[in-house]
ChimeraX commands (.cxc) that place a marker at each C-alpha (Angstrom):
marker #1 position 85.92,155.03,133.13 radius 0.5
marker #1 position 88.06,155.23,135.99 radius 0.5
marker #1 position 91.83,155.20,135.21 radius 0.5
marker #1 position 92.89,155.95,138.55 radius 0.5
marker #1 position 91.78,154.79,142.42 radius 0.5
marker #1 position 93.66,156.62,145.20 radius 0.5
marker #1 position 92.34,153.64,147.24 radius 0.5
marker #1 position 94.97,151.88,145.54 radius 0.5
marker #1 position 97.96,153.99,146.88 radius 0.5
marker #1 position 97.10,154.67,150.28 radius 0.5
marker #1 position 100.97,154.86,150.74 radius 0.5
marker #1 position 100.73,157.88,148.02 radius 0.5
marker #1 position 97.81,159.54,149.79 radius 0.5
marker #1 position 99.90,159.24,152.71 radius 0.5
marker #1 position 101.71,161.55,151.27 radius 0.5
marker #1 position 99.11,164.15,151.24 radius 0.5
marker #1 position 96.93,163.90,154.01 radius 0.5
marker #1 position 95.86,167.45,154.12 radius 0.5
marker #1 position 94.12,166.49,150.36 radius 0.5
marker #1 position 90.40,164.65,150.43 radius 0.5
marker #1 position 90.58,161.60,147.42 radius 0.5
marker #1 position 88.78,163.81,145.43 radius 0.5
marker #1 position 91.23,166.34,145.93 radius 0.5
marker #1 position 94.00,164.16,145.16 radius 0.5
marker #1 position 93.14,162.04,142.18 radius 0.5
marker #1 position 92.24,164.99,140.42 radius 0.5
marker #1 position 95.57,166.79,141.50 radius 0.5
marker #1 position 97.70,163.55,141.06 radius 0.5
marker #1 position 96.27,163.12,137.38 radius 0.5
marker #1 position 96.94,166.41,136.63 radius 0.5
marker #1 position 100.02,166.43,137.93 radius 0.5
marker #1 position 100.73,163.31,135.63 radius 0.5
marker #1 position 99.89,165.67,132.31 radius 0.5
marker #1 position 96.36,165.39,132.14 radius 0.5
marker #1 position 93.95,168.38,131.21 radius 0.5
marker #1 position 91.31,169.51,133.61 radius 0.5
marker #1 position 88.74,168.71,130.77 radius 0.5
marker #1 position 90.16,165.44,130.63 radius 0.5
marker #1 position 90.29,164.86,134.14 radius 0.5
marker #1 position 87.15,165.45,134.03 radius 0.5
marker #1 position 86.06,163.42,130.77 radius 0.5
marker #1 position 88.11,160.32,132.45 radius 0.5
marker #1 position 86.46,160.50,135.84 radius 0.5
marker #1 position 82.75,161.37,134.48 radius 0.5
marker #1 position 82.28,164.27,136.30 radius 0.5
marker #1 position 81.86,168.37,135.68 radius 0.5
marker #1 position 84.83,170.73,134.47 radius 0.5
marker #1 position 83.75,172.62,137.36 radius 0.5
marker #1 position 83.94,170.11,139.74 radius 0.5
marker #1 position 87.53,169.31,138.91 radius 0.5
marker #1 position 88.32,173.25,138.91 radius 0.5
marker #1 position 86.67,173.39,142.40 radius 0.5
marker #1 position 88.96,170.01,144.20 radius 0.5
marker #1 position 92.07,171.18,142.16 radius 0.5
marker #1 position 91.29,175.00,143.53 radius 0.5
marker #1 position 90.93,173.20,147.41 radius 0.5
marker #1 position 94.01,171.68,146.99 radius 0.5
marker #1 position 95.64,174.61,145.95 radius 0.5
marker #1 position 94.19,176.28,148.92 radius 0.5
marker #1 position 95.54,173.51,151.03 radius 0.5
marker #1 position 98.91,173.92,150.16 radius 0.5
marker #1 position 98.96,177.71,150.57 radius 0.5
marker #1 position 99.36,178.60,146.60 radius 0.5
marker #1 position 98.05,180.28,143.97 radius 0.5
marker #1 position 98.69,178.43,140.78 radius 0.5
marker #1 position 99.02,175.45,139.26 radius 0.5
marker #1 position 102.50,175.51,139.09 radius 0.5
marker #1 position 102.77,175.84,142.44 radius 0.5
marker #1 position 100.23,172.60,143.13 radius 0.5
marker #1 position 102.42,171.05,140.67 radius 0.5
marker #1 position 105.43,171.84,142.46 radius 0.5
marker #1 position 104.49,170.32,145.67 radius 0.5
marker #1 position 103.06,167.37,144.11 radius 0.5
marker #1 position 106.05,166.59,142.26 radius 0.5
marker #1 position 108.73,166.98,145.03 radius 0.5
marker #1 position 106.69,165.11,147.50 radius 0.5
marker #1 position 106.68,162.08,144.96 radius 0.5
marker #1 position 110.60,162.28,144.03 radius 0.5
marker #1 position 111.37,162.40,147.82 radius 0.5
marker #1 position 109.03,159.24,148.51 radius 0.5
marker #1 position 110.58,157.65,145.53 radius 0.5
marker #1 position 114.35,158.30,147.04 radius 0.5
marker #1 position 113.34,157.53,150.04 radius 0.5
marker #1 position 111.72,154.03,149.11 radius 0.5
marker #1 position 115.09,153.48,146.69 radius 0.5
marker #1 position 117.42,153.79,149.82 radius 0.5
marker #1 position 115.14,151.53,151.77 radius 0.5
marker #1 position 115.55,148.75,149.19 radius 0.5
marker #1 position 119.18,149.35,148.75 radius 0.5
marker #1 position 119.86,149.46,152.43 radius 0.5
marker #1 position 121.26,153.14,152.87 radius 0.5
marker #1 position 119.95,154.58,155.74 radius 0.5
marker #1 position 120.58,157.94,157.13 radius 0.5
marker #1 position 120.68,159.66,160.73 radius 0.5
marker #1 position 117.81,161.05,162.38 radius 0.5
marker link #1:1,2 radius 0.2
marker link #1:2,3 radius 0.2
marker link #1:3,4 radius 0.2
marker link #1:4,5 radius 0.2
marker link #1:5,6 radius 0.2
marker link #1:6,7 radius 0.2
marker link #1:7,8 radius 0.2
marker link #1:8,9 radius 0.2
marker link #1:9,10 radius 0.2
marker link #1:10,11 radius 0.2
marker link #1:11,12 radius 0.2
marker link #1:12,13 radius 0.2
marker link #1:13,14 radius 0.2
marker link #1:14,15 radius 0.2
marker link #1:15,16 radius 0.2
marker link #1:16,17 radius 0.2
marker link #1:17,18 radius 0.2
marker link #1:18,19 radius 0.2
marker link #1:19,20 radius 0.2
marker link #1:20,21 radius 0.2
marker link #1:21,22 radius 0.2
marker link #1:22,23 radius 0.2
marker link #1:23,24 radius 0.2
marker link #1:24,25 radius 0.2
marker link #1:25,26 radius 0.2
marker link #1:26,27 radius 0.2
marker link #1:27,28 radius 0.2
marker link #1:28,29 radius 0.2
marker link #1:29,30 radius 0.2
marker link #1:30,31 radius 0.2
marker link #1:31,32 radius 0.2
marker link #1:32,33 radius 0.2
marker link #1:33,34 radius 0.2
marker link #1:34,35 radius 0.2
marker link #1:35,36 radius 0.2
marker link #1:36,37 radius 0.2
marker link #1:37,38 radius 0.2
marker link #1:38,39 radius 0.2
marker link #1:39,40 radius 0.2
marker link #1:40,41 radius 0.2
marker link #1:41,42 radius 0.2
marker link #1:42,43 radius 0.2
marker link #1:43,44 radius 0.2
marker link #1:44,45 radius 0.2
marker link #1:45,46 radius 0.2
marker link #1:46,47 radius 0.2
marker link #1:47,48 radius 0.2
marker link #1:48,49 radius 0.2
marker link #1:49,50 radius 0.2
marker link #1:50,51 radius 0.2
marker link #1:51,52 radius 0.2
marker link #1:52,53 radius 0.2
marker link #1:53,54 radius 0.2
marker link #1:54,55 radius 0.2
marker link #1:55,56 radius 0.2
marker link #1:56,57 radius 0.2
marker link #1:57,58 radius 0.2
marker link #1:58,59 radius 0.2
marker link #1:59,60 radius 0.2
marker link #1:60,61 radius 0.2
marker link #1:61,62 radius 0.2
marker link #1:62,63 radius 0.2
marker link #1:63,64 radius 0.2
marker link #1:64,65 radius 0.2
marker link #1:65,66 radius 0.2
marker link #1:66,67 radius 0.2
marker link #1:67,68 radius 0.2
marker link #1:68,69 radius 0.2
marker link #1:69,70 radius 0.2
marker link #1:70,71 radius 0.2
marker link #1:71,72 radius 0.2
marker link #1:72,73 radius 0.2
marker link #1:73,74 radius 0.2
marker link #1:74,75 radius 0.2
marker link #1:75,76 radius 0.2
marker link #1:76,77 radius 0.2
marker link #1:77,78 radius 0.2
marker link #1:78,79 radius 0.2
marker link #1:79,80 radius 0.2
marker link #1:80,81 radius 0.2
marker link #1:81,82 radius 0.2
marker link #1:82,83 radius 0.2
marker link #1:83,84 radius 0.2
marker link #1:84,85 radius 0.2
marker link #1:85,86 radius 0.2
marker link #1:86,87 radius 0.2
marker link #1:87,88 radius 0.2
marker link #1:88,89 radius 0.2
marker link #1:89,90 radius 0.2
marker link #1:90,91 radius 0.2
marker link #1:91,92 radius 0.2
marker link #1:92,93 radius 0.2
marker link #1:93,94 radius 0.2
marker link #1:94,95 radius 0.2
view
């Protein structure tokens, strides 16, 4: 069953580019509150597979933990969500 397509969000993988889809669904999902064994239950592949992309993407983003993975997962998705509410309310700041 697949509960999540990062083809979908290309504008959220945007966000990420350092982070291959594999690397960022399972990352994203986790990041939503899911389990790794669930990730991996949802998605219909290995635990280890989803230790190895989440592992990557830590490595991509220079940090050792999940918290930190988290962390940079979770900003990066406020600021895009700020940034897309000024767009739509017209508040635009200087460069």
């Amino acid at each position: 069953m697949k509960i999540f397509d990062p083809n979908d969000y290309p504008e959220l993988h945007n966000l990420f580019p350092a982070l291959t889809p594999g690397q960022f669904e399972n990352s994203l999902l986790h990041a939503f509150g899911l389990s790794q064994k669930k990730i991996a239950a949802v998605r219909g592949v290995s635990l280890v597979t989803v230790n190895t992309l989440i592992s990557q993407a830590k490595s991509q983003f220079e940090t050792k933990s999940l918290t930190g993975l988290l962390t940079v997962i979770h900003v990066r998705l406020v600021l895009f969500a700020l940034y897309g509410c000024q767009r739509r309310m017209g508040i635009y700041t200087k460069d």
